[in-house]
C-alpha positions as CSV (number, residue, x, y, z in Angstrom):
1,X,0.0,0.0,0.0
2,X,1.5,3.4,-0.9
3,X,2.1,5.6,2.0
4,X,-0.3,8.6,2.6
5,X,0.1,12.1,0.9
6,X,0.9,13.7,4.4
7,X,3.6,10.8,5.5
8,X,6.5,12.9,4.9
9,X,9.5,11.0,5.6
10,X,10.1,6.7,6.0
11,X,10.3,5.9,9.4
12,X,12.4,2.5,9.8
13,X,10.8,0.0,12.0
14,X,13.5,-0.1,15.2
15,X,12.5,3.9,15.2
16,X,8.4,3.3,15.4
17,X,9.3,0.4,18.0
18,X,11.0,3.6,20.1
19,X,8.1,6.3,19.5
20,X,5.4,3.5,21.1
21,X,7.5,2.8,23.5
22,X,8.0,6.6,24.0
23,X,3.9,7.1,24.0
24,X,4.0,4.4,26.5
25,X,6.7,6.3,29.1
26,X,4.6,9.3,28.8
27,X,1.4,7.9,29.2
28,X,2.6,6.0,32.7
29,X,4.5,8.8,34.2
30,X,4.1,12.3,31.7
31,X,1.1,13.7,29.8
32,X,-0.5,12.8,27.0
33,X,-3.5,13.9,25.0
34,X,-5.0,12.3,22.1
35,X,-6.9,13.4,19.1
36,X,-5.9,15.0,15.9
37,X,-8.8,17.8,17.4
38,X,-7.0,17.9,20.7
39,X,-3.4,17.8,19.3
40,X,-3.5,20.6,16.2
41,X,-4.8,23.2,19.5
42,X,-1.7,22.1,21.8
43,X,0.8,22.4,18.7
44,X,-1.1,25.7,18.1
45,X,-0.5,27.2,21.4
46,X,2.9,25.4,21.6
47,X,2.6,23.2,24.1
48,X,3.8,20.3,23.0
49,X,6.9,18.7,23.0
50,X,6.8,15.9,20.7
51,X,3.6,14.7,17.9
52,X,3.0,11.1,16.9
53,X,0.8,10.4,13.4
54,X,-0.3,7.4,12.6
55,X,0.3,6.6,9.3
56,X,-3.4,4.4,8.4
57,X,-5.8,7.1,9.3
58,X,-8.5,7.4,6.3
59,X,-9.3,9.6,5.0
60,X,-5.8,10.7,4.9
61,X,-7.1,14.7,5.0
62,X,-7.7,14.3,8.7
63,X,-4.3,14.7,9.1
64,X,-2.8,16.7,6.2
65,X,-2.6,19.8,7.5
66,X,-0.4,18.2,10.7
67,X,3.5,18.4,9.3
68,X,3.0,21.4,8.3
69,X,1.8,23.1,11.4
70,X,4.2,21.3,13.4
71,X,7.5,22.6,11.1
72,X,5.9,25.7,11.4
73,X,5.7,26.0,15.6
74,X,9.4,23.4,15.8
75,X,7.1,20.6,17.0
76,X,9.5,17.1,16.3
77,X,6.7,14.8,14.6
78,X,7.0,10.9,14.1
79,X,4.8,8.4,12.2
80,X,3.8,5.5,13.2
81,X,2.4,2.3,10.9
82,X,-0.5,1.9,13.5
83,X,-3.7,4.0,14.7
84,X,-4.8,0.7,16.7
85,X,-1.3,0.3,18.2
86,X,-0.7,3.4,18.8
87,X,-4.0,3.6,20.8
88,X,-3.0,0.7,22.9
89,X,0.5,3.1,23.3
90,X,-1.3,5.3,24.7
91,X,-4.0,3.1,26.9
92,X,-7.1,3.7,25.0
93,X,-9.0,0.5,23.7
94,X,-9.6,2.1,20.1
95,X,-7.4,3.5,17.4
96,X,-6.2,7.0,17.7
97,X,-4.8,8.9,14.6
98,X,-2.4,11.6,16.6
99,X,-1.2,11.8,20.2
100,X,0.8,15.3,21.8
101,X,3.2,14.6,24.4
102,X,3.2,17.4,26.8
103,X,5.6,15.8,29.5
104,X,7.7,12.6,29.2
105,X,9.1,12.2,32.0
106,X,10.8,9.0,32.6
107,X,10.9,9.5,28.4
108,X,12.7,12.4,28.2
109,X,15.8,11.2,27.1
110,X,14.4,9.1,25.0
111,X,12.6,11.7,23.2
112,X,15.3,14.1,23.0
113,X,17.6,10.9,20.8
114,X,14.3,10.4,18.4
115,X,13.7,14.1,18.1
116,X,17.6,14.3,16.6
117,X,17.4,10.8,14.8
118,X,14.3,12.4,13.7
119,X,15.4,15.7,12.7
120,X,17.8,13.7,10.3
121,X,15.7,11.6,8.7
122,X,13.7,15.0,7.4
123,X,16.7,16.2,5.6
């Protein structure tokens, strides 16, 4: 299947095994909200630290507009393969197609190697 419009960059499959496991950090000890809704108004106010997409979201305009906001406000953004998994990331028992973390916490480390490993992969 070819990848969405809005999937910017390939994300290898070691570095989406990191981001759940990232959602999963900040879900147990940080903040999380959920939503593509919830998430474009946190990367609009800039408070955010980090944006996860899921990659199988359909129609694939619900989350078009996403990259772009987030290069715009310096928001790191990762895709991930999954809306199901990355609900279960983040604790929820249905799919969600984006997910702001607004403290990691234990993650924080973590997050601060994907946002560089990230950061290269967009060049």
């Amino acid at each position: 299947m070819a990848k969405p419009v809005y999937v910017k960059f390939e994300m290898p499959k070691e570095l989406a095994d990191k981001v759940y496991e990232l959602v999963e950090l900040a879900r147990d000890g940080g903040k999380l909200r959920k939503g593509t809704n919830e998430v474009t108004k946190l990367v609009e106010r800039g408070e955010t630290q980090m944006v996860v997409l899921a990659e199988d979201v359909s129609p694939p305009e619900i989350l078009m507009h996403m990259p772009a906001l987030c290069d715009e406000r310096n928001v790191p953004y990762a895709f991930v393969p999954s809306k199901a998994e990355l609900g279960n990331a983040c604790g929820l028992e249905k799919p969600t197609a984006a997910v702001a973390i607004l403290d990691a916490a234990k993650g924080k480390p973590l997050m601060d190697e994907l946002a560089e490993k990230l950061k290269a992969l967009k060049k």
